[in-house]
C-alpha positions as CSV (number, residue, x, y, z in Angstrom):
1,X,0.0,0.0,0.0
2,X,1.7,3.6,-1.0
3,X,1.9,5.8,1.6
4,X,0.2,8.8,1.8
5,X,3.4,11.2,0.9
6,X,3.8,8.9,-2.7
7,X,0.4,9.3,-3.7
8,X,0.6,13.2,-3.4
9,X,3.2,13.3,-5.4
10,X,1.4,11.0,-8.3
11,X,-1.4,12.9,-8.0
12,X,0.7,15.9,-8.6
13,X,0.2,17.6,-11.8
14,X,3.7,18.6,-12.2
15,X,5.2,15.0,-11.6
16,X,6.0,13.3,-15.3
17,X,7.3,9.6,-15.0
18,X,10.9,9.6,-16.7
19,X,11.6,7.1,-19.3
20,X,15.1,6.2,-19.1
21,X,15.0,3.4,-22.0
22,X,16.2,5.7,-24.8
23,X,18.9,8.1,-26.1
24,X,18.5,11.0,-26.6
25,X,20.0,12.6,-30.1
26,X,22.8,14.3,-28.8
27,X,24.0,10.7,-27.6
28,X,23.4,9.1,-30.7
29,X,25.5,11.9,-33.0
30,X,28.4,11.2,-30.5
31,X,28.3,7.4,-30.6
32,X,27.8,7.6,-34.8
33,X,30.8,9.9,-34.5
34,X,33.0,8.0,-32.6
35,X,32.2,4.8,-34.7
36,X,32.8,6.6,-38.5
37,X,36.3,7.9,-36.5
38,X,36.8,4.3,-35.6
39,X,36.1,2.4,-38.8
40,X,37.9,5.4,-40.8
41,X,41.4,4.6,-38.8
42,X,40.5,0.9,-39.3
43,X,40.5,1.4,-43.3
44,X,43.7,3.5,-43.4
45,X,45.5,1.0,-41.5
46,X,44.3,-1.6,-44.2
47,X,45.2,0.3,-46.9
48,X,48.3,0.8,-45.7
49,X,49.2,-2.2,-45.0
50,X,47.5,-3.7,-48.7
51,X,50.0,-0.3,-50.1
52,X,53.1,-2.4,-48.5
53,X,51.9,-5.8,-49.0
54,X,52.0,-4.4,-52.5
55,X,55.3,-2.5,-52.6
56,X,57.0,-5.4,-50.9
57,X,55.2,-8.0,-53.7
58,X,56.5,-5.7,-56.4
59,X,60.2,-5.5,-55.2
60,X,60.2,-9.7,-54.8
61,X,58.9,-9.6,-58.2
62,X,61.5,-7.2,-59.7
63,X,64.1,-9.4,-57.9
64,X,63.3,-13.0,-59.0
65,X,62.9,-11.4,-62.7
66,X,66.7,-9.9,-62.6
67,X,67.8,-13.2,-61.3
68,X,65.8,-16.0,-63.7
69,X,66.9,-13.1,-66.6
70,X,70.8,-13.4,-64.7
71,X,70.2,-17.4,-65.1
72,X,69.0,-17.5,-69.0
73,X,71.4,-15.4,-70.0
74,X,74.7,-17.3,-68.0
75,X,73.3,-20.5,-68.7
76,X,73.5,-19.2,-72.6
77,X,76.6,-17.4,-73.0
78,X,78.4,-19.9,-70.8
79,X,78.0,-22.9,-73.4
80,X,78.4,-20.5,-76.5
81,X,81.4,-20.3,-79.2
82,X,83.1,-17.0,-79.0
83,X,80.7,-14.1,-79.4
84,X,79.4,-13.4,-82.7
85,X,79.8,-10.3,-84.6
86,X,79.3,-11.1,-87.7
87,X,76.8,-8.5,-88.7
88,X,78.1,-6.0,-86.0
89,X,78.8,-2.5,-87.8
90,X,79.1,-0.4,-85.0
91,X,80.7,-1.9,-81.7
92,X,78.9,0.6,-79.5
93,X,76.0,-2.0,-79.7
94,X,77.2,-4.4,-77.9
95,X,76.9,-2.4,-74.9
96,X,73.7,-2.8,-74.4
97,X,73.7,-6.1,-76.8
98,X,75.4,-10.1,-77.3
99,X,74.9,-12.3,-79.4
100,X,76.7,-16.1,-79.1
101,X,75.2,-19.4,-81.1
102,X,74.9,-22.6,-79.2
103,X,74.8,-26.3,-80.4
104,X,76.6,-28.1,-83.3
105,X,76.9,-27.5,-87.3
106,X,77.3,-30.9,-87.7
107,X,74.3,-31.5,-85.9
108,X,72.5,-29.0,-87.7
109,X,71.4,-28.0,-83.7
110,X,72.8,-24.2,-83.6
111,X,70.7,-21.9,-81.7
112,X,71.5,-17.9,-82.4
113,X,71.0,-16.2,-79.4
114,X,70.6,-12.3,-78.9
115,X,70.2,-10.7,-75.1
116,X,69.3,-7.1,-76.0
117,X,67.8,-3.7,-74.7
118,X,65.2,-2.6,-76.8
119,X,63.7,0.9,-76.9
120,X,61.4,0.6,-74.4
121,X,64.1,0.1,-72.1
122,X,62.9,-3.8,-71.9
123,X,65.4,-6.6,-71.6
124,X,64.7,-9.3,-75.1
125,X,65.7,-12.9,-75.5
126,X,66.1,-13.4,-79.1
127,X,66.2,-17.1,-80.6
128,X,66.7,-18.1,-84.0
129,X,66.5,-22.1,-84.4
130,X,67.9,-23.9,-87.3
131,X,68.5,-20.7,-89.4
132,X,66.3,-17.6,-90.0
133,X,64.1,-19.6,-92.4
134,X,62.9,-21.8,-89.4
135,X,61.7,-18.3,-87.6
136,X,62.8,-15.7,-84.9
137,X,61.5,-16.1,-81.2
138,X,61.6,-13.7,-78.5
139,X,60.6,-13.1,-75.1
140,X,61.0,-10.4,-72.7
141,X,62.9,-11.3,-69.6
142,X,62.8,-7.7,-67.8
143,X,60.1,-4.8,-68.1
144,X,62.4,-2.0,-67.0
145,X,65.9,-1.6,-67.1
146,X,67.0,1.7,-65.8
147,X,71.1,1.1,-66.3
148,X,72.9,4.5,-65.8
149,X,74.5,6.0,-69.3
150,X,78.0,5.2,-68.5
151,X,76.6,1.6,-67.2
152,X,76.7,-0.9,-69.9
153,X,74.6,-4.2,-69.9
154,X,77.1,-6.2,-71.0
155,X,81.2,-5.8,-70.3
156,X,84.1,-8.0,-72.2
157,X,87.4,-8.9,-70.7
158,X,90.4,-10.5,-71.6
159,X,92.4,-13.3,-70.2
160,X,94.6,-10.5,-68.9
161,X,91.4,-8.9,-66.9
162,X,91.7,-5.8,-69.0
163,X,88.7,-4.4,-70.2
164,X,87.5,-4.5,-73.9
165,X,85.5,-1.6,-74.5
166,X,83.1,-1.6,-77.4
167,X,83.3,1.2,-79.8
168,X,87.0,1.8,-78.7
169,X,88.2,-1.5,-79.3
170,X,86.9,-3.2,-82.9
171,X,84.0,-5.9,-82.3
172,X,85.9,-8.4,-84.2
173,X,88.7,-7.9,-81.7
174,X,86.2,-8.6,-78.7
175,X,85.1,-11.8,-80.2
176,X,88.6,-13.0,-80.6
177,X,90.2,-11.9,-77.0
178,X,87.3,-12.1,-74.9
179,X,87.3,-14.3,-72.6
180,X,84.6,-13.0,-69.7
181,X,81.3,-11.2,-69.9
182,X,80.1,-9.3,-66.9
183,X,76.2,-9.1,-67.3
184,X,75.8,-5.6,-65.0
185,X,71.5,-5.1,-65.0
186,X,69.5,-2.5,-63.3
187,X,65.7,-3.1,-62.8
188,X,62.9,-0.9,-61.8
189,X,59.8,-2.8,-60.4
190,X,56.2,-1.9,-61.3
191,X,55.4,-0.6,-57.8
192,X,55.9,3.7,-58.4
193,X,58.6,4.6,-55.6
194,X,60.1,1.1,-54.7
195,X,63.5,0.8,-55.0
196,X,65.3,-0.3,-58.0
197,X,67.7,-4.2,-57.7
198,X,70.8,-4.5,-60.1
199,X,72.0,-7.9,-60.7
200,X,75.5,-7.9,-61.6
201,X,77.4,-11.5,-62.4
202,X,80.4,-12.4,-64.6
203,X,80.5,-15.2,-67.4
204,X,83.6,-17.3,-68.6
205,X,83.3,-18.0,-72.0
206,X,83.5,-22.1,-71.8
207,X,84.7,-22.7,-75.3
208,X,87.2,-19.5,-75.9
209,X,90.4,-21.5,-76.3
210,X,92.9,-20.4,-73.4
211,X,96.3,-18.7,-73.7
212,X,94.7,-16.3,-75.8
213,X,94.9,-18.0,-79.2
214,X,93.3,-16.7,-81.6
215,X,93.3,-13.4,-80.2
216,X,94.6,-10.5,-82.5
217,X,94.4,-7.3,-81.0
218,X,96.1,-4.2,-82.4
């Protein structure tokens, strides 16, 4: 039973029962304020980290490219006769291109190979089997080679470890003295501001005949 001071008070016109089940909308803007700040940082930190999930992707890439491109290239040179330069003109090319043949004549198995930059700055395997009537084949084993101007691709050296520079020295001369081929490649990977990887390995010419036979240099 309420006592007689309670049911003055309900009887009271002034007394309004409080209903405290709700927010009000000053409560709910804060809370749906708080949560967009929330989910907000949460995106930005995803981004972020997809951004150098991305970057670090990219720069893996770039580096397993330079060394299956380091690989083809070895593996190539390595088994080949002395350089060709048969159709060289000017010796400045072979900076920035080689060209050996693998295989036999008298198996009629001689593969032409050419390891070139391009003008799109992309690094080409070239094959020619069984002649240029059979067909020329060529793949691209680097996107974006970004070698310095004074940086060559490819570097010749005699037995003596000097330095055969084409364009000073005559290509024909290379072919006959060389007997190592530094292969010196800078690559930029597709992700904008990663850093560039340069490969850089050196290749003794297997079949160059040693003591520097044949060799005929001015």
């Amino acid at each position: 039973m309420l006592s007689h001071l309670q049911q003055r008070i309900l009887r009271s016109p002034r007394y309004e029962p409080r209903d405290d089940s709700g927010f009000t909308l000053t409560e709910l803007l804060v809370v749906t304020a708080v949560f967009m700040i929330v989910v907000s940082a949460l995106l930005t930190t995803l981004e972020v980290a997809q951004r150098q999930q991305r970057r670090t992707e990219s720069i893996v890439d770039n580096q397993l490219q330079v060394t299956n491109a380091m690989q083809v290239m070895t593996r190539e040179i390595r088994a080949a006769n002395p350089i060709d330069v048969t159709n060289i003109t000017d010796p400045s090319i072979m900076k920035t291109s080689i060209i050996v043949k693998t295989g036999s004549q008298s198996s009629n198995s001689v593969k032409t190979w050419r390891f070139y930059l391009n003008s799109n700055r992309q690094l080409i395997a070239q094959t020619v089997l069984g002649g240029s009537s059979q067909g020329t084949y060529g793949i691209v084993l680097l996107k974006n080679v970004v070698n310095a101007p004074n940086q060559p691709l490819f570097r010749y050296f005699d037995e003596f470890q000097a330095e055969l520079t084409p364009g000073v020295i005559a290509a024909s001369t290379i072919s006959s003295c060389a007997t190592k081929v530094v292969i010196d490649v800078v690559s930029r990977p597709e992700f904008i501001g990663a850093p560039d990887y340069e490969g850089v390995t050196e290749v003794e010419l297997r079949n160059k005949l040693p003591g520097g036979t044949g060799c005929q240099r001015p």
